[in-house]
C-alpha positions as CSV (number, residue, x, y, z in Angstrom):
1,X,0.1,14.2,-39.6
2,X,3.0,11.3,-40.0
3,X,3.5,11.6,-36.2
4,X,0.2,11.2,-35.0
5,X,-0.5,8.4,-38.0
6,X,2.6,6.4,-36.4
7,X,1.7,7.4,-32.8
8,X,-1.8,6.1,-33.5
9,X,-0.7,2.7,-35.1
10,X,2.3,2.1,-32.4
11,X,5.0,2.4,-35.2
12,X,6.8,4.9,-34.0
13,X,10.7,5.5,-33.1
14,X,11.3,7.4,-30.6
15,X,14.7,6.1,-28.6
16,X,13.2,5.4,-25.1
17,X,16.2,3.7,-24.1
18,X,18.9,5.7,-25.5
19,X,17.1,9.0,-23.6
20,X,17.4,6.8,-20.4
21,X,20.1,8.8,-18.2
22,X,17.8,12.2,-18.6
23,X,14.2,10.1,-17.4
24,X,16.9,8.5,-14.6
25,X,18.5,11.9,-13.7
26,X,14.7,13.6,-14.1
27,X,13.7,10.7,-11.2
28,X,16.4,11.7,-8.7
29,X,15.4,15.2,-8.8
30,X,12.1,14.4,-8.2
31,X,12.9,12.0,-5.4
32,X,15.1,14.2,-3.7
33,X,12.9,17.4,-3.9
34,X,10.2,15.0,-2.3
35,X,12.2,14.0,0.4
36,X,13.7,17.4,1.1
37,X,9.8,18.7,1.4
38,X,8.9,15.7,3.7
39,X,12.2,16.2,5.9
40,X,11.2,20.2,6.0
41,X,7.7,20.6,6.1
42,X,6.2,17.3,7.1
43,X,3.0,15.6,6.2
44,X,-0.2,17.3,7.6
45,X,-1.3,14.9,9.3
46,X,-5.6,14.7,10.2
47,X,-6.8,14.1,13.2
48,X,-7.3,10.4,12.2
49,X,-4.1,9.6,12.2
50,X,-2.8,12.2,15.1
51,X,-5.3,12.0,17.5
52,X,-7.1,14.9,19.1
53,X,-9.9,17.5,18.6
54,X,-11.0,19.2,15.3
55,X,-13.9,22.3,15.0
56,X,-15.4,23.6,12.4
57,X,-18.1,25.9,12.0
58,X,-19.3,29.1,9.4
59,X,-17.2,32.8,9.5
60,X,-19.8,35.5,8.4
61,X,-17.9,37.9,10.4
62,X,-14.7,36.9,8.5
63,X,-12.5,36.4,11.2
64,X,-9.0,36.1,10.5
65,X,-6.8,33.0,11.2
66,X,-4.3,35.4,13.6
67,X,-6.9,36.7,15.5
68,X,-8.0,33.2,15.6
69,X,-4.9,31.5,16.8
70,X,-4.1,34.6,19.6
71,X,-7.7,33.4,21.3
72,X,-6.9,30.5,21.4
73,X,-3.2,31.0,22.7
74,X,-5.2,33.0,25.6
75,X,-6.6,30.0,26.5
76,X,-3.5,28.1,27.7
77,X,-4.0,25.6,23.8
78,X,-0.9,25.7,21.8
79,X,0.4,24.1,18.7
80,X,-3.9,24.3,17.3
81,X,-3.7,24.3,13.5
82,X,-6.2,26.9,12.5
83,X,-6.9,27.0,9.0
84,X,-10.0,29.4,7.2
85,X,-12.1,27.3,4.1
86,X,-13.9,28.2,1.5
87,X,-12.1,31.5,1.1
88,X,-12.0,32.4,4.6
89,X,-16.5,31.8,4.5
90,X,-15.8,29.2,7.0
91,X,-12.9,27.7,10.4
92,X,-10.7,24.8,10.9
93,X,-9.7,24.2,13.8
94,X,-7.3,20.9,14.8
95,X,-5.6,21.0,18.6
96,X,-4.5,18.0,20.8
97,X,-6.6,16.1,22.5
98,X,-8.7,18.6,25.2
99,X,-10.9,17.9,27.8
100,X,-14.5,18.3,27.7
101,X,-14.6,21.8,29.7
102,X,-11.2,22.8,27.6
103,X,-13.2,22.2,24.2
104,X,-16.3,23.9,25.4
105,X,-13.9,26.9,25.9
106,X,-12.5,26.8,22.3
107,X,-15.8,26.0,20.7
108,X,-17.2,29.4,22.4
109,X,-14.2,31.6,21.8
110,X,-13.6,30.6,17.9
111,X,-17.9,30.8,17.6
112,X,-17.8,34.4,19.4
113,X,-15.1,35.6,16.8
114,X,-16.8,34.3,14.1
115,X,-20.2,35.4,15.0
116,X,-21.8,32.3,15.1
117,X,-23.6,29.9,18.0
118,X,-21.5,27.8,19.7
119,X,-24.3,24.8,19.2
120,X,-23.3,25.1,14.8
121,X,-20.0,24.3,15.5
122,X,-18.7,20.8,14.4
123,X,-17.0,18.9,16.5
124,X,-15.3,15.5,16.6
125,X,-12.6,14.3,19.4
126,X,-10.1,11.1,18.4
127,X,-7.9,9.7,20.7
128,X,-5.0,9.0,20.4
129,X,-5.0,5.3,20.4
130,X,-7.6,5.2,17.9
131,X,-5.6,7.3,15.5
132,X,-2.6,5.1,15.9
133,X,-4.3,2.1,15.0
134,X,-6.1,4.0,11.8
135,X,-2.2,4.8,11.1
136,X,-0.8,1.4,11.6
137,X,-4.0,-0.1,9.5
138,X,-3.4,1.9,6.9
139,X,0.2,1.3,6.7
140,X,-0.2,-2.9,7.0
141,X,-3.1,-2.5,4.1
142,X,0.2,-0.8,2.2
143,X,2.3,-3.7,2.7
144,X,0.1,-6.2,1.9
145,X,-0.6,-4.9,-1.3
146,X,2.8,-4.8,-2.3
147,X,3.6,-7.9,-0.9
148,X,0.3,-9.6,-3.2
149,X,1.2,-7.5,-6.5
150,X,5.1,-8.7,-6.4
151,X,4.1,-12.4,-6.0
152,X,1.2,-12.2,-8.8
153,X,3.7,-10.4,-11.0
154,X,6.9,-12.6,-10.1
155,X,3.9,-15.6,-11.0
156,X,2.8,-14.1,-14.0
157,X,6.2,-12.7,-15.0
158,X,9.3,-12.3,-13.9
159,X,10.9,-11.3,-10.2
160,X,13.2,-8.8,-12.5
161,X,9.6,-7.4,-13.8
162,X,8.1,-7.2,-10.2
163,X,10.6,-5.6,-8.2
164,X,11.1,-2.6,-10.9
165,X,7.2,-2.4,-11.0
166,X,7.7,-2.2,-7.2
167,X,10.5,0.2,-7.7
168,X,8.1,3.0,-9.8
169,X,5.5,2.6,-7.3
170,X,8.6,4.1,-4.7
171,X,8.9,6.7,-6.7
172,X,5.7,7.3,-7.4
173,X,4.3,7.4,-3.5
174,X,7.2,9.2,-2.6
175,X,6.6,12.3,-5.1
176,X,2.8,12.1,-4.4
177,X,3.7,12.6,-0.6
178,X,6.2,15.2,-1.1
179,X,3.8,17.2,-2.9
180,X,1.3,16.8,-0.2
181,X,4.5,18.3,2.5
182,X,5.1,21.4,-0.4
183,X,1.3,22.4,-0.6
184,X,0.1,21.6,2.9
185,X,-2.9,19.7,2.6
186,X,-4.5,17.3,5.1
187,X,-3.8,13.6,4.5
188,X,-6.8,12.2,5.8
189,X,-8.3,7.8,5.4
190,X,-9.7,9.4,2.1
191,X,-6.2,10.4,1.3
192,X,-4.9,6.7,1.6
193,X,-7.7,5.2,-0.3
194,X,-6.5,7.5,-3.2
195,X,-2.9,6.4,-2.8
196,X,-4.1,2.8,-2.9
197,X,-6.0,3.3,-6.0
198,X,-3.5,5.4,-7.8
199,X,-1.2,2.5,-7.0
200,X,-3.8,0.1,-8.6
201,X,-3.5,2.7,-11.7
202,X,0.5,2.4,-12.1
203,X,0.7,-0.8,-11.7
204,X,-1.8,-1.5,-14.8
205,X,0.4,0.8,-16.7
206,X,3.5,-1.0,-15.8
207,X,1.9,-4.6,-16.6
208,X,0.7,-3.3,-19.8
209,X,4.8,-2.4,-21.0
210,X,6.1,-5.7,-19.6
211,X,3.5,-7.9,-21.4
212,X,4.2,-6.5,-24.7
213,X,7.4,-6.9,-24.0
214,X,7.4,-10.5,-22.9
215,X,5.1,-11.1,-26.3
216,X,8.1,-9.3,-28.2
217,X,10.9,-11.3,-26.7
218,X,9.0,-14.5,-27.6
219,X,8.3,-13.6,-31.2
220,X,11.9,-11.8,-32.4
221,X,14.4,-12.6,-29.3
222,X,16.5,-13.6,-31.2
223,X,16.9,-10.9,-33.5
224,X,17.2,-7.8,-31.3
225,X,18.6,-7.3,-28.5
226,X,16.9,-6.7,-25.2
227,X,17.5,-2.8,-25.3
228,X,15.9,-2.7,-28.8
229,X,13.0,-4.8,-27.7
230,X,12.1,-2.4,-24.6
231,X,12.3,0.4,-27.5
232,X,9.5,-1.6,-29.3
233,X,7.3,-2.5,-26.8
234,X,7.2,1.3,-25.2
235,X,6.5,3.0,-29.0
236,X,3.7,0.2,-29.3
237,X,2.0,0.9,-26.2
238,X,2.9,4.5,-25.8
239,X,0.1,5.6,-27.3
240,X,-2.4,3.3,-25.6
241,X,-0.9,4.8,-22.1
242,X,-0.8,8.4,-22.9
243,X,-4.8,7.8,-24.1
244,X,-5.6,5.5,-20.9
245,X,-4.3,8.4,-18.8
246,X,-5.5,11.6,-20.4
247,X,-9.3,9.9,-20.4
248,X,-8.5,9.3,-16.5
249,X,-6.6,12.7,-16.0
250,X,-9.8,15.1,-17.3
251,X,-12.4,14.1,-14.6
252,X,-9.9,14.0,-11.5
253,X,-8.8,17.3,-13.0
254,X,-12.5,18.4,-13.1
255,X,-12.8,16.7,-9.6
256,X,-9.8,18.6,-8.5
257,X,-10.1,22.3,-10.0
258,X,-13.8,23.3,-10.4
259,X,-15.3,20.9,-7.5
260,X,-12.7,22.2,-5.0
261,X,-11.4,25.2,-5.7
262,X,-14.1,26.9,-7.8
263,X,-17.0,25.2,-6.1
264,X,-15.5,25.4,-2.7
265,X,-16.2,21.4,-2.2
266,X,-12.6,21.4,0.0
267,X,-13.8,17.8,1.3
268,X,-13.1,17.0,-2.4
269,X,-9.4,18.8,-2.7
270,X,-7.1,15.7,-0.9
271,X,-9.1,13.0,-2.6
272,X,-8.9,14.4,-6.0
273,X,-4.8,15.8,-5.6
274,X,-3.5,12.3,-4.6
275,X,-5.5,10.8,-7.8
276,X,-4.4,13.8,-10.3
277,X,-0.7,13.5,-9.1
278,X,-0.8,9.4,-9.1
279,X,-1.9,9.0,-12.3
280,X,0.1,11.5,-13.9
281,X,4.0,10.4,-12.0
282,X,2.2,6.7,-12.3
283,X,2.4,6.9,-16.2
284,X,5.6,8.9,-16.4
285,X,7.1,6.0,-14.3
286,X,5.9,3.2,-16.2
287,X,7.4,4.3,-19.3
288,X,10.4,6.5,-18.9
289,X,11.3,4.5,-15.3
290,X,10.2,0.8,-15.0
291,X,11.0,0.0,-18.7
292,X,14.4,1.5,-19.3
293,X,15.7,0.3,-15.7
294,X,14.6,-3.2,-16.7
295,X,16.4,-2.9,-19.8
296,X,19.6,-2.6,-18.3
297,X,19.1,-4.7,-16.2
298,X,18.5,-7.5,-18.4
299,X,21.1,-6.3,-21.0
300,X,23.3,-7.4,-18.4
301,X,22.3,-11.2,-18.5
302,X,24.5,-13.6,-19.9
303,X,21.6,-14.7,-22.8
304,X,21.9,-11.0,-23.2
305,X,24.8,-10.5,-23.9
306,X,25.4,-13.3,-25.6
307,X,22.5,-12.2,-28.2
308,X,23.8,-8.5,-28.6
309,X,27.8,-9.9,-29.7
310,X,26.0,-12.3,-32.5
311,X,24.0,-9.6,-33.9
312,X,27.1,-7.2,-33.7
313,X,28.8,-9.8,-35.3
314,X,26.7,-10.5,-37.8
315,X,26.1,-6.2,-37.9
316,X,22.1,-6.9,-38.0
317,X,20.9,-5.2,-34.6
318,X,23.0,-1.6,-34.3
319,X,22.1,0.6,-31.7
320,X,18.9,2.0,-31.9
321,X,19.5,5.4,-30.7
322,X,22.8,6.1,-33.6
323,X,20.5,5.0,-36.6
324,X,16.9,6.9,-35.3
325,X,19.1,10.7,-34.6
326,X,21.6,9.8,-37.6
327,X,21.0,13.1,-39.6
328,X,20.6,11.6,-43.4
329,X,17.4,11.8,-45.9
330,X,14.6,10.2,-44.9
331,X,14.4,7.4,-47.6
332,X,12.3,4.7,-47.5
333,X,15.3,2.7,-46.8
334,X,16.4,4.5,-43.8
335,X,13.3,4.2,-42.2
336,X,12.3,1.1,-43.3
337,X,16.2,-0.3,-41.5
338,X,15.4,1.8,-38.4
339,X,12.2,0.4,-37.6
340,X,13.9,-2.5,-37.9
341,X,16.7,-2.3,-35.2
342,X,14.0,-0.3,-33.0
343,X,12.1,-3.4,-33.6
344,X,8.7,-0.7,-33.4
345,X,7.6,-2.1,-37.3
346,X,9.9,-5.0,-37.7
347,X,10.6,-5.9,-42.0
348,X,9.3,-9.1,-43.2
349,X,12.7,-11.4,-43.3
350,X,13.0,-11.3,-47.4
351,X,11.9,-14.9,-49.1
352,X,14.9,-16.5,-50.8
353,X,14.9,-17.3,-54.0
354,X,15.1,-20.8,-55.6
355,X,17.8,-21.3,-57.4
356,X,17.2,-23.2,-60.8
């Protein structure tokens, strides 16, 4: 009950910074898993960003994606993306761009295997130039954001502050889209306004852990050292994120599990992954990435530095990390000194006493 009394109240001690090469090397693998999915199995593109034709229409005879893409190959189309929804109750169909008398022939070939009229079918034709500027749009509505958030936080902050921020919103686009390559599904405009949004989300986070820590290094820079502050500030808001994204995390999961795969609302399944995965990698980043990689960044600062040799001299700031896994008895004077050098529940500097 201590725990979750300290979680609860921020005062915890839990070495952030010291843990920093395992959240760093836990990052890489993440990154390069992403980018070996996205180099191997691409993005799944829609036909808003590709171009071309998609068809969609019921399956009450259950007709099976090879027989399917075999028809079609009969028709002289290849490279179509067939897919079956709703547990094979219904067709996808995604090809190039036809001509009006080469999609009336795959509209009545799928519709005759799946038992249905041709006139149910769902249709919808992009060209090619419209899906390139949909691509391009959404990619220039990307930059601007990050271009408008780096300025507002340099502003607000500091440019060290923004360009980590920036640097966990990398990470965290990059794992979302390699999950999209490893399970397949369709990045559609919906798809993008999720990413945008989920980018909205990380951010917050990551502004949340550099204000505290800018209100720490005004009230006790001087007495810890940079490394110790970032320790603070993440086991004071810790809690806050981990509530902040659990309240967000159980309706997107909800969203995500019972609307689309239980329900069989698959219109739902790319909006609701991109949130679930953004706001889950967008917290993970904001504490166990941003943080710690500003930290050592700013450790190496000549104030910095300067701070960490007078308190080493003077032995009043040890590292944080030896003093909270040191294995002695937990007296209330070892805690009481290790909340102290964490800076997570800072002691009260001890009145002196008049002398007579």
């Amino acid at each position: 009950m201590s725990v979750w009394r300290d979680l609860y109240h921020g005062s915890t001690t839990f070495d952030f910074f010291g843990a920093r090469r395992r959240w760093f090397a836990a990052s890489a693998l993440i990154i390069v898993v992403s980018l070996g999915a996205l180099a191997i199995r691409h993005l799944n593109l829609g036909v808003d960003f590709e171009g071309g034709t998609l068809v969609e229409m019921e399956n009450p005879q259950g007709a099976s994606v090879a027989m399917v893409r075999d028809a079609i190959e009969t028709l002289g189309i290849v490279g179509a993306k067939v897919q079956a929804t709703g547990g094979g109750a219904g067709l996808r169909v995604q090809t190039s761009q036809l001509a009006p008398a080469n999609e009336d022939a795959l509209v009545e070939t799928v519709a005759a295997l799946a038992g249905v009229d041709p006139g149910e079918a769902s249709r919808q034709s992009v060209g090619p130039t419209f899906g390139s500027a949909v691509a391009a749009s959404a990619l220039r509505a990307l930059i601007i954001f990050l271009i408008v958030v780096a300025l507002f936080i340099t502003w607000r902050m500091e440019w060290k502050m923004a360009a980590t921020a920036l640097l966990a919103l990398g990470h965290d686009l990059i794992f979302t889209a390699g999950i999209y390559a490893l399970v397949g599904f369709e990045v559609t405009p919906a798809t993008v306004i999720a990413i945008l949004t989920i980018l909205g989300y990380s951010l917050y986070d990551t502004v949340v852990v550099y204000d505290k820590v800018q209100e720490n290094v005004k009230e006790r820079g001087d007495r810890h050292t940079f490394a110790a502050i970032v320790n603070m500030s993440m086991n004071q808001v810790f809690m806050r994120s981990v509530n902040t994204s659990l309240t967000s995390l159980l309706p997107i999961g909800s969203l995500l599990f019972v609307g689309s795969f239980l329900l069989g609302a698959t219109t739902l399944r790319e909006f609701a992954l991109a949130l679930f995965i953004g706001v889950a990698t967008g917290t993970y980043s904001s504490i166990f990435l941003a943080a710690p990689i500003l930290g050592v960044w700013k450790e190496g600062e000549e104030h910095w530095i300067r701070v960490r040799r007078r308190l080493e001299r003077r032995g009043g700031d040890e590292e944080f990390a030896a003093k909270a896994a040191a294995p002695r008895p937990a007296t209330t004077e070892t805690v009481a000194s290790v909340r102290d050098t964490s800076g997570a529940a800072p002691r009260p500097p001890r009145k002196r006493r008049k002398k007579r």
